[in-house]
C-alpha positions as CSV (number, residue, x, y, z in Angstrom):
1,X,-50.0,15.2,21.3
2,X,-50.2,18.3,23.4
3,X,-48.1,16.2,26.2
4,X,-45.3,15.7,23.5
5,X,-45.3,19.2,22.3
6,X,-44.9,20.3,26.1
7,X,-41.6,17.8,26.4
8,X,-40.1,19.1,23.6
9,X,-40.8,22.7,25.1
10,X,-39.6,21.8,28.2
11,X,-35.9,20.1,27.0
12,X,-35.3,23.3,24.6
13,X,-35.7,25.2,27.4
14,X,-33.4,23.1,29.6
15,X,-30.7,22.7,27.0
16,X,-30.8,27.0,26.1
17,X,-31.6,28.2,29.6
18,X,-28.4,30.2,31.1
19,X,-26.8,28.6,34.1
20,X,-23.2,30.1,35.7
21,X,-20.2,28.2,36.4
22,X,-18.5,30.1,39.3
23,X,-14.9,29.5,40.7
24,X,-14.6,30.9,44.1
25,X,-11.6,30.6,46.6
26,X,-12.5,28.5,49.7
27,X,-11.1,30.3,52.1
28,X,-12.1,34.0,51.1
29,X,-15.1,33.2,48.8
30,X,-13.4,35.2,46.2
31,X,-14.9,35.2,42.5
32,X,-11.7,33.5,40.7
33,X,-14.0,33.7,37.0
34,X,-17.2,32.6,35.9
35,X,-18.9,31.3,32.8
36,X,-22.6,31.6,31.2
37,X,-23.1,28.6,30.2
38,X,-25.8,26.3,28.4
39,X,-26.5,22.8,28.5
40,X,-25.9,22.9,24.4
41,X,-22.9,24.7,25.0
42,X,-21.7,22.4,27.3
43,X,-22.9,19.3,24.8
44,X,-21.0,20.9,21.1
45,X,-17.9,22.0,23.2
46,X,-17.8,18.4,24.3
47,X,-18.3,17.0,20.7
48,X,-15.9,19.0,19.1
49,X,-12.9,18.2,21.6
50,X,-14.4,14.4,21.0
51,X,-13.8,14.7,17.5
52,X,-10.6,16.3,17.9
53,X,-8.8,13.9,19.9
54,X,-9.6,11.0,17.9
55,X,-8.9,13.4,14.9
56,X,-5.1,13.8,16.7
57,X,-4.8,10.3,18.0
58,X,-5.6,8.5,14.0
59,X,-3.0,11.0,12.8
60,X,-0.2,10.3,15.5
61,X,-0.5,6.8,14.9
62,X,-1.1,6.5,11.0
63,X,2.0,9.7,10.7
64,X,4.5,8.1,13.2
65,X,6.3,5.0,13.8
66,X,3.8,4.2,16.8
67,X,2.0,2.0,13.9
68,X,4.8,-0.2,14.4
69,X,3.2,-1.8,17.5
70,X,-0.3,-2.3,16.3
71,X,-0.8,-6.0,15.5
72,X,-0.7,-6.2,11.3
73,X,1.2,-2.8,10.7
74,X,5.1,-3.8,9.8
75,X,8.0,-1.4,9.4
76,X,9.4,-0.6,5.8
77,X,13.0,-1.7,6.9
78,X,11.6,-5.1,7.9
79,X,10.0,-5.4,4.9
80,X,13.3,-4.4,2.4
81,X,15.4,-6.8,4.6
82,X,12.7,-9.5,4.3
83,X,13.0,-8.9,0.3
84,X,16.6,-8.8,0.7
85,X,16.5,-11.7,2.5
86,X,14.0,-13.9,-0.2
87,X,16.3,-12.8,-3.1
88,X,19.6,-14.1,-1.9
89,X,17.7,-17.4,-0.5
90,X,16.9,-17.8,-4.3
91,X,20.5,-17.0,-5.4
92,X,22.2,-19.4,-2.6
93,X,19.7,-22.7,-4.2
94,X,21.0,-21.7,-7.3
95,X,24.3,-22.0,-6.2
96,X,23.6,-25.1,-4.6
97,X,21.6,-26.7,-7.0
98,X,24.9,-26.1,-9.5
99,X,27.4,-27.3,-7.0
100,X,25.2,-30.9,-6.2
101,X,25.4,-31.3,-10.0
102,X,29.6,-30.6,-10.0
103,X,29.9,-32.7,-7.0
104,X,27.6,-35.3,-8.8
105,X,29.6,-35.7,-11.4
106,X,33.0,-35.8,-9.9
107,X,31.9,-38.8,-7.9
108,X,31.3,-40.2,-11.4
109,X,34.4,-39.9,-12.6
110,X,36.0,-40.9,-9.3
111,X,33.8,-44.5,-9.3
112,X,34.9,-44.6,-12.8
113,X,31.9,-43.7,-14.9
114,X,33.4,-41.0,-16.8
115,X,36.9,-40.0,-18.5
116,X,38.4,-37.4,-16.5
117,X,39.1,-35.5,-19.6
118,X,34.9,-34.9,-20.0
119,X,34.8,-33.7,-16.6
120,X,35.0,-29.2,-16.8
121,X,33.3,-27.3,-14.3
122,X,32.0,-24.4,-16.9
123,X,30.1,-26.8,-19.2
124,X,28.4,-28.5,-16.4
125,X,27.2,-25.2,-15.1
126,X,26.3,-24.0,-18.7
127,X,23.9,-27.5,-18.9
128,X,22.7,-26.5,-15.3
129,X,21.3,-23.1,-15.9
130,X,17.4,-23.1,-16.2
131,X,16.7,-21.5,-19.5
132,X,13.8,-21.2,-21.4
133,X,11.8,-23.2,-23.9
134,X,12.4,-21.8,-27.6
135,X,8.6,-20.5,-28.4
136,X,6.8,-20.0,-31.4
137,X,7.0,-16.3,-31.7
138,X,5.0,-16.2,-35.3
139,X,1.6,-14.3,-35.4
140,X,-1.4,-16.2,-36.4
141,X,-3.6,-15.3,-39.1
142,X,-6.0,-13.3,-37.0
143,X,-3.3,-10.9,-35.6
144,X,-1.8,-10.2,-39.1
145,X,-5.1,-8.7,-40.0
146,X,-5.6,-6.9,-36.7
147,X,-2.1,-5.6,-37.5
148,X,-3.3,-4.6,-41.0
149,X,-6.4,-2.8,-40.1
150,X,-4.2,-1.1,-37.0
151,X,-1.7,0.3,-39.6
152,X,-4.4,1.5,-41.9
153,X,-6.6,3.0,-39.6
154,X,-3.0,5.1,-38.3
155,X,-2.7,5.9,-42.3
156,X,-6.1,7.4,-41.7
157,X,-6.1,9.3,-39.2
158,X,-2.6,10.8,-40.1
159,X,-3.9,11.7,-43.0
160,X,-7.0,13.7,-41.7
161,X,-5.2,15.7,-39.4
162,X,-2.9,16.6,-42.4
163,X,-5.8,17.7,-44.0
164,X,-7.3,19.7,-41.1
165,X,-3.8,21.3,-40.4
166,X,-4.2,22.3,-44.6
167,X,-7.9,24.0,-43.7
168,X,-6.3,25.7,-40.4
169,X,-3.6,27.5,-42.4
């Protein structure tokens, strides 16, 4: 135990014992500046600048368009043209899908199937139009009495603060 005791004596004394950093010109041996330094002093100052340049170097890339060239980041204008992009794809198969359907039924009428008089471009794009399925809007018997007890517990509770605006006055 005593050998362990005299290790840890022995490293605080290295890492706090004073030690001089001296600059001298070659030629004349002149003293340009020295330092007192410690091994600890030496070891936070280190640390600290560590910390800082990974500090600086996360904010230039998260704050700047460097992000751009790490693998997974993407630009915001690439991503508003690639919306841009999906929304008129949508809009130009809608367009298609309503001009196979014209086309479709012009070749009809030219083999003869239908009466050129049936044939109008604004109906058959009316018919073509996706639309939704009429639903049953009505409320079922359990949501008329949650609606019930909703409106009277709002009656309620308008009600007391009528009465504790009366008390206040």
């Amino acid at each position: 135990m005593s050998e362990k005791r005299l290790k840890k004596q022995l490293l605080k004394k290295q890492l706090f014992a004073k030690n001089r950093l001296v600059v001298l010109n070659e030629d004349t041996f002149e003293e340009l500046f020295s330092l007192k330094l410690t091994l600890m002093n030496v070891f936070v100052v280190a640390s600290i600048g560590a910390i800082l340049i990974i500090f600086i170097t996360t904010f230039i890339i998260a704050f700047t368009p460097l992000r751009e060239y790490i693998p997974g980041y993407t630009s915001t204008k690439l991503k508003k043209d690639a919306t841009e992009l999906a929304l008129k794809s949508d809009s130009l198969e809608f367009a298609i899908k309503k001009n196979e359907i014209y086309l479709q039924s012009i070749q009809k009428v030219l083999n003869g199937n239908l009466q050129y008089a049936k044939v109008n471009k604004d109906s058959i794009l009316a018919i073509s139009v996706d639309t939704l399925p009429d639903l049953q809007l009505t409320a079922t018997e359990s949501e008329l009495k949650l609606r019930k007890e909703v409106s009277e517990q709002e009656k309620a509770d308008k009600e007391k603060e009528k009465s504790s605006k009366k008390k206040h006055k």
